[in-house]
C-alpha positions as CSV (number, residue, x, y, z in Angstrom):
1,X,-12.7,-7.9,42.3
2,X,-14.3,-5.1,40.3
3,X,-11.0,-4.2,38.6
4,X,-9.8,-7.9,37.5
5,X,-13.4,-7.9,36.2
6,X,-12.1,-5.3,33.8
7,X,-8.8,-7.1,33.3
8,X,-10.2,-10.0,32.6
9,X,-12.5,-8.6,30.1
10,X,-10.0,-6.2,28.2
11,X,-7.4,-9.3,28.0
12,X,-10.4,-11.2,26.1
13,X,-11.2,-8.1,24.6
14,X,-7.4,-7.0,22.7
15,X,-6.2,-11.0,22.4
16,X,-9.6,-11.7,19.9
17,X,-8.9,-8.2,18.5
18,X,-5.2,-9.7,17.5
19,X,-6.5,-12.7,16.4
20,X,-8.7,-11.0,14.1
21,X,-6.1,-9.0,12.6
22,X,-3.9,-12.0,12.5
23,X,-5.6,-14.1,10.5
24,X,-6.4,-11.0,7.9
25,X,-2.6,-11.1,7.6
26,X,-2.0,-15.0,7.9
27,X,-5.2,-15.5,5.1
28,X,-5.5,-12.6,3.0
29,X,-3.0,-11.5,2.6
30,X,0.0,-14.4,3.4
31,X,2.2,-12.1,5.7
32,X,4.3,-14.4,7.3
33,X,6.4,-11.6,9.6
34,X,3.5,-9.6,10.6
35,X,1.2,-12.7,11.2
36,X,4.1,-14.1,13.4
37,X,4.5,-10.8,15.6
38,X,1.0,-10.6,16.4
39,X,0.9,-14.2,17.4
40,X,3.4,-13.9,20.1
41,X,1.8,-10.0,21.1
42,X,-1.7,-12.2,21.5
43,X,0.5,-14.7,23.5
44,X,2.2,-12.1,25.8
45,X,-1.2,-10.1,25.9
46,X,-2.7,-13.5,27.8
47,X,0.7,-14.3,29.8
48,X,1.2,-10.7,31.2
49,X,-0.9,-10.5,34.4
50,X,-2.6,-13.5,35.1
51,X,-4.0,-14.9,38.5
52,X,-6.8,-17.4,39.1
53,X,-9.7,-14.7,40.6
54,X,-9.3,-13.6,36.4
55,X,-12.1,-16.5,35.9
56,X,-13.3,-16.1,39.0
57,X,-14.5,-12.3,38.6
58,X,-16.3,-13.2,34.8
59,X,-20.0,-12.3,34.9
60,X,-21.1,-13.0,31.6
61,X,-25.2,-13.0,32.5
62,X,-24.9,-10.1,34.4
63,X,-22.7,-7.5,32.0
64,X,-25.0,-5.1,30.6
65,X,-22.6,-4.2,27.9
66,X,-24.1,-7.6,26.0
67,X,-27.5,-6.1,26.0
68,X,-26.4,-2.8,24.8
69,X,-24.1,-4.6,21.8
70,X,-26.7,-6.4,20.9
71,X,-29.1,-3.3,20.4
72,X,-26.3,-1.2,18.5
73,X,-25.4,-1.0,14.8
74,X,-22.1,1.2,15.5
75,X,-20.2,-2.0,14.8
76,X,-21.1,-2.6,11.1
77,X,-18.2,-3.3,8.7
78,X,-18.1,-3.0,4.8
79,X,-14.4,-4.0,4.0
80,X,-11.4,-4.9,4.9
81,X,-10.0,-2.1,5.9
82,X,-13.2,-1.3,7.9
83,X,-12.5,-4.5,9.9
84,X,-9.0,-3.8,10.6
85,X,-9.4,-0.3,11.5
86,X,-12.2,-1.3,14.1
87,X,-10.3,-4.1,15.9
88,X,-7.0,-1.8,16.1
89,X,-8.8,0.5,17.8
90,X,-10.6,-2.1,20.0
91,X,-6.8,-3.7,20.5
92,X,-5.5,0.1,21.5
93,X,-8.4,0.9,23.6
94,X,-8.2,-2.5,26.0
95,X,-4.4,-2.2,26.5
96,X,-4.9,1.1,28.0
97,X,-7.4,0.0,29.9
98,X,-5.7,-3.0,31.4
99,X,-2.8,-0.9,31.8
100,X,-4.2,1.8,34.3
101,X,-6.4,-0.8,35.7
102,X,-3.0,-2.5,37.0
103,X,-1.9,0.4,38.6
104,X,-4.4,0.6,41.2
105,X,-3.8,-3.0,42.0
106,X,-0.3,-2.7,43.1
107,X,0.7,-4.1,39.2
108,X,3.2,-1.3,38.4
109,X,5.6,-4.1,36.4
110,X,2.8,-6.0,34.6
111,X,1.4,-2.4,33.6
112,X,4.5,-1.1,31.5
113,X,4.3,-4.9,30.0
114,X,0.9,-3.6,28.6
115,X,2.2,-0.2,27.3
116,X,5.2,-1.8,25.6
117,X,2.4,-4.0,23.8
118,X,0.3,-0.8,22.8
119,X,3.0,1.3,21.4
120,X,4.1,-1.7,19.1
121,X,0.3,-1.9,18.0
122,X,0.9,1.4,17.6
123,X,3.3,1.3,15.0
124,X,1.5,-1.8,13.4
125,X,-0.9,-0.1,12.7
126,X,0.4,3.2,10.6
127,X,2.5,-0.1,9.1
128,X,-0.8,-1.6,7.6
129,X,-3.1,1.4,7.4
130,X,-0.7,4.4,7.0
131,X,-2.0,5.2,3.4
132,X,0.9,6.0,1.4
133,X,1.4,8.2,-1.2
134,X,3.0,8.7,-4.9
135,X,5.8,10.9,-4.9
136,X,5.9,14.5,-6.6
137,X,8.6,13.8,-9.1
138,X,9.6,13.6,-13.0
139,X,10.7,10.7,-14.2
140,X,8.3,7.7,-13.6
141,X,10.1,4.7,-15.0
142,X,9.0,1.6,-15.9
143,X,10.8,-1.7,-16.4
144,X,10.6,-4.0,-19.7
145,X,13.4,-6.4,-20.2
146,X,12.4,-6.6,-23.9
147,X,14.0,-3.1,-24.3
148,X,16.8,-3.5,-22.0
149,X,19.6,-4.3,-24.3
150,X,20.0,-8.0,-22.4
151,X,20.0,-6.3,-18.8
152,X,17.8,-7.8,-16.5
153,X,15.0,-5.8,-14.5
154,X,16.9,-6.4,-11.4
155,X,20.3,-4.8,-12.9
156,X,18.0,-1.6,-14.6
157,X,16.4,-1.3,-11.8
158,X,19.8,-0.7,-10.3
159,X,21.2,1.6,-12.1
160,X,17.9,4.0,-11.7
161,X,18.1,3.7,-8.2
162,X,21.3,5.2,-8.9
163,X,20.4,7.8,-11.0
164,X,17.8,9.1,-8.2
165,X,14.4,8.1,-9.6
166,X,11.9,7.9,-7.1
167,X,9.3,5.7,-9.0
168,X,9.8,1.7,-10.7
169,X,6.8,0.7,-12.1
170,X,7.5,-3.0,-12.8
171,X,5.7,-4.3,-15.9
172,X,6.5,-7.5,-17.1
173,X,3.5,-9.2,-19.4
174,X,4.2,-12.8,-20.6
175,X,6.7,-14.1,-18.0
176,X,5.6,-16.7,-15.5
177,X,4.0,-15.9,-12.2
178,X,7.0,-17.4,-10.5
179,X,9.5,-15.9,-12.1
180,X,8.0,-12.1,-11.9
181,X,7.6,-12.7,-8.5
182,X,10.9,-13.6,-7.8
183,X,12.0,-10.7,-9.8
184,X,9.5,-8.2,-8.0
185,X,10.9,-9.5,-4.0
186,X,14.8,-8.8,-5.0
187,X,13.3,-5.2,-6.6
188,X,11.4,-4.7,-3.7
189,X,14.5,-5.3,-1.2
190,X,16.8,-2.6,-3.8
191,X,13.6,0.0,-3.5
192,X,12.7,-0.5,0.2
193,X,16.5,0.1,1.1
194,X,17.2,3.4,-1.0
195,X,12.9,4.7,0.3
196,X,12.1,4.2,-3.8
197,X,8.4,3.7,-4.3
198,X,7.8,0.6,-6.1
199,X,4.4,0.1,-8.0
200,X,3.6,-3.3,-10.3
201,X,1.4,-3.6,-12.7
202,X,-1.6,-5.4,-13.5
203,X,-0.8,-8.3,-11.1
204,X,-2.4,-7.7,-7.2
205,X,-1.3,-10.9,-5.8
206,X,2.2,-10.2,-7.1
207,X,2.0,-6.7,-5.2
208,X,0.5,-7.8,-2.2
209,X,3.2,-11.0,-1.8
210,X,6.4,-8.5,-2.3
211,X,4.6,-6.0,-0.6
212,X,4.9,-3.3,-3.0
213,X,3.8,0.6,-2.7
214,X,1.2,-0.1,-5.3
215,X,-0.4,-1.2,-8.1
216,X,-1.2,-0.2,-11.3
217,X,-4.3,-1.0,-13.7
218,X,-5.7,-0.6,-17.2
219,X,-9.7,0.0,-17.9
220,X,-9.7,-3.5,-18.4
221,X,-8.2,-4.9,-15.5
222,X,-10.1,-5.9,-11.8
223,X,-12.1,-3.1,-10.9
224,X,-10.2,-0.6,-8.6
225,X,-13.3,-1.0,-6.7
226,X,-12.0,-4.7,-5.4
227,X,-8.1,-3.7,-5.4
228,X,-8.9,-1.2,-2.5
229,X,-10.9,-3.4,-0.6
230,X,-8.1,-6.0,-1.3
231,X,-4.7,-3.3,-0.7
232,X,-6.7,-0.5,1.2
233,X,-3.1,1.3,2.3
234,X,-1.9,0.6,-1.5
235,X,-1.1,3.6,-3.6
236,X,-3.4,2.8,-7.0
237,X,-2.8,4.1,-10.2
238,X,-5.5,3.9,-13.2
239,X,-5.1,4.4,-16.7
240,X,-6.7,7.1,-18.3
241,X,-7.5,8.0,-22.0
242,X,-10.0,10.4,-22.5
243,X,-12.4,13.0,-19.5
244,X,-14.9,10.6,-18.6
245,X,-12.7,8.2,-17.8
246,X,-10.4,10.6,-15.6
247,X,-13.6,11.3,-14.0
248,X,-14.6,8.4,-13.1
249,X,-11.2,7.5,-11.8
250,X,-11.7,10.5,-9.2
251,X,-15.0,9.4,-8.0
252,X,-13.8,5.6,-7.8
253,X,-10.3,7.9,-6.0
254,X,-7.5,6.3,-7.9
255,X,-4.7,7.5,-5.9
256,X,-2.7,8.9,-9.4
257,X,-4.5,8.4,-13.4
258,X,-1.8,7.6,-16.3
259,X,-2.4,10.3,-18.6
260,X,-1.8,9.1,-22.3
261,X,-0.9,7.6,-24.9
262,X,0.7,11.2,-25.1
263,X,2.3,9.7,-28.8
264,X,2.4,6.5,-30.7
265,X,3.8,4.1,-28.9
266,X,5.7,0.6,-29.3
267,X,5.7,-0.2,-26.1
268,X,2.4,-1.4,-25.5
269,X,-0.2,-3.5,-28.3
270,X,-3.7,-2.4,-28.5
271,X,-3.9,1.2,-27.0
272,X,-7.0,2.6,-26.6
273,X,-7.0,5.7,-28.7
274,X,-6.6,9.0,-26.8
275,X,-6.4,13.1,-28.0
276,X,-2.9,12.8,-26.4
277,X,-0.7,16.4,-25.7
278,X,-4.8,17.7,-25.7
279,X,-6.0,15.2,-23.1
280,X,-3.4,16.2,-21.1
281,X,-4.0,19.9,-21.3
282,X,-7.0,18.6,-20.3
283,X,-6.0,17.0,-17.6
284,X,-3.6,19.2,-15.9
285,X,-6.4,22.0,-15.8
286,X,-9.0,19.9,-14.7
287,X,-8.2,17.3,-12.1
288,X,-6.5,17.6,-9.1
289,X,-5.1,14.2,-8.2
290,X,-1.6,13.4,-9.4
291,X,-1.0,12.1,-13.0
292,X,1.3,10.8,-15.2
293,X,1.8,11.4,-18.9
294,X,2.8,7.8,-20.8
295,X,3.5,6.5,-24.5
296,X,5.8,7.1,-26.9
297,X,7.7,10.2,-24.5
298,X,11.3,10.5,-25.6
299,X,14.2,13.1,-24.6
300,X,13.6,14.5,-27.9
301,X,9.9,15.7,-27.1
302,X,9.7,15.6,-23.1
303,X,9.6,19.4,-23.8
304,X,6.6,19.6,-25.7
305,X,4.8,17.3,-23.0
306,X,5.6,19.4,-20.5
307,X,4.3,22.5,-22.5
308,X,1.1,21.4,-22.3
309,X,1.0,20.2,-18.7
310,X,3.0,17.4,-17.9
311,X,5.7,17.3,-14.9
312,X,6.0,13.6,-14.4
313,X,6.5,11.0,-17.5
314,X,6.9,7.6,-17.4
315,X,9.0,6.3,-19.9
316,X,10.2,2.5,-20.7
317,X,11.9,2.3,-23.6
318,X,13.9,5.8,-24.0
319,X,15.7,5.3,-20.5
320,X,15.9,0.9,-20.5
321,X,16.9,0.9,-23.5
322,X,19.9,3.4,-23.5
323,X,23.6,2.5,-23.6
324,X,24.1,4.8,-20.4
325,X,20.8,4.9,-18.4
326,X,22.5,7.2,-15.2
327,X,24.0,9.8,-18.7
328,X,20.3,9.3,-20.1
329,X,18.0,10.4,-16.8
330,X,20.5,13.1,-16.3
331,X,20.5,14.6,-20.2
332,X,17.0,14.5,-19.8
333,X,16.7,16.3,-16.5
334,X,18.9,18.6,-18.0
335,X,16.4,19.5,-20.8
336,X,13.8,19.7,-17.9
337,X,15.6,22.2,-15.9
């Protein structure tokens, strides 16, 4: 009776953990797939092992665990990823110990049923939380239709999967929300396949809905403050244009800082002035997080940017706009070498 007292509680104990990482996923962040899988893991969690002396063995008034809950604080939660964190671990915890409780019950079968379920939590887990990462590499491009010589993003993108670039920043500013997001899910699918790290600008909801690697933001977007509590396993990348705001963007821990604009630029109205191929110098002796140098880099002066500190540059015009884009990342790898 003692040990279906512990059943019975850890079965309460990882199907309200689900449900509470369910409905993040359902109402946050409207993931269909995941919210689905852990519907039918809560189900299976309650259909497993079941027999009526479950009930019968509850002893709510007696369980001095609700007198020591009640009397602790090592349960407070300040964000979203705090929550989920907290009821993963409550999830992994009470599967194990349903699982070895079973065992000395003569429920071998029902048991492994309970493993199965905490290995897949298991990899749930690293799915959601895993924070992930900007890649170490040189050419950061961005896409803008507007340049593209009547390409669409979808067919650039492409051709710079193609050409082996690791990042597609997707930066689209006066379309509607419909179609970018339609755009952003078929770039997702090309960048997911080929392990491409795809990052979209300015728009979270966007990001979140395609589930993107990231998002980047100006100084005068929503404060990165709120995108991590929104996308805590989100790579985030903030625009920088002078020190104090490089520093600031460590101690708010921006994942990577734009570094620029490096030159004049077309690309972009109203840039906040910056000391440019100095800032950067700055920059690349200074702060230890990655960073990317942007504006107004061509093939023509990628040389001089990397002089003064730069080893990854985005770039949205020089490489959309070119007849060849595959013969243009490869010239200018070439220079780079």
């Amino acid at each position: 009776m003692e040990v279906l007292r512990i059943i019975d509680a850890n079965i309460n104990r990882v199907s309200e953990g689900l449900r509470v990482i369910e409905d993040i996923q359902r109402f946050i962040f409207n993931n269909e797939e995941i919210s689905k899988k852990l519907r039918e893991m809560r189900h299976l969690v309650r259909k497993g092992f079941y027999c009526k002396e479950l009930l019968e063995s509850r002893n709510v008034i007696g369980d001095i665990g609700v007198t020591i809950s009640k009397n602790s604080l090592l349960d407070q939660k300040h964000s979203l990823e705090d929550l989920l964190i907290s009821n993963f671990k409550r999830v992994e915890e009470g599967l194990r110990s349903i699982e070895e409780s079973l065992k000395i019950i003569d429920h071998y079968k029902e048991s492994k049923i309970y493993e199965n379920i905490r290995f897949q939590v298991y990899d749930l887990e690293i799915m959601l939380l895993a924070k992930k990462n900007i890649p170490k590499t040189d050419i950061y491009a961005i896409l803008g239709e507007e340049f593209s010589k009547s390409r669409s993003n979808i067919e650039v993108a492409k051709e710079l999967i193609e050409a082996d670039v690791k990042i597609i920043q997707y930066r689209e500013k006066d379309k509607s929300k419909k179609k970018k997001y339609e755009e952003c899910k078929a770039i997702r699918a090309l960048t997911k396949e080929k392990g491409v790290t795809f990052i979209v600008n300015d728009d979270i909801s966007i990001a979140l809905a395609v589930k993107a690697d990231g998002i980047h933001i100006g100084q005068d977007d929503m404060p990165i403050e709120e995108v991590k509590r929104l996308a805590p396993n989100m790579i985030i990348g903030l625009s920088t244009h002078n020190e104090s705001q490089a520093k600031l963007a460590i101690e708010k821990e921006a994942d990577y800082i734009g570094v620029g604009s490096i030159f004049n630029t077309t690309t972009k109205e109203n840039v906040e002035k910056s000391e440019g191929l100095n800032y950067l110098k700055w920059v690349s002796e200074n702060i230890s997080i990655p960073y990317v140098a942007i504006g107004g880099i061509k093939e023509e002066n990628i040389i001089s940017v990397k002089d003064y500190g730069g080893y990854c540059f985005a770039m949205i015009s020089e490489i959309t706009g070119a007849e060849n884009i595959k013969g243009k990342i490869k010239s200018i790898r070439s220079k780079l070498r």
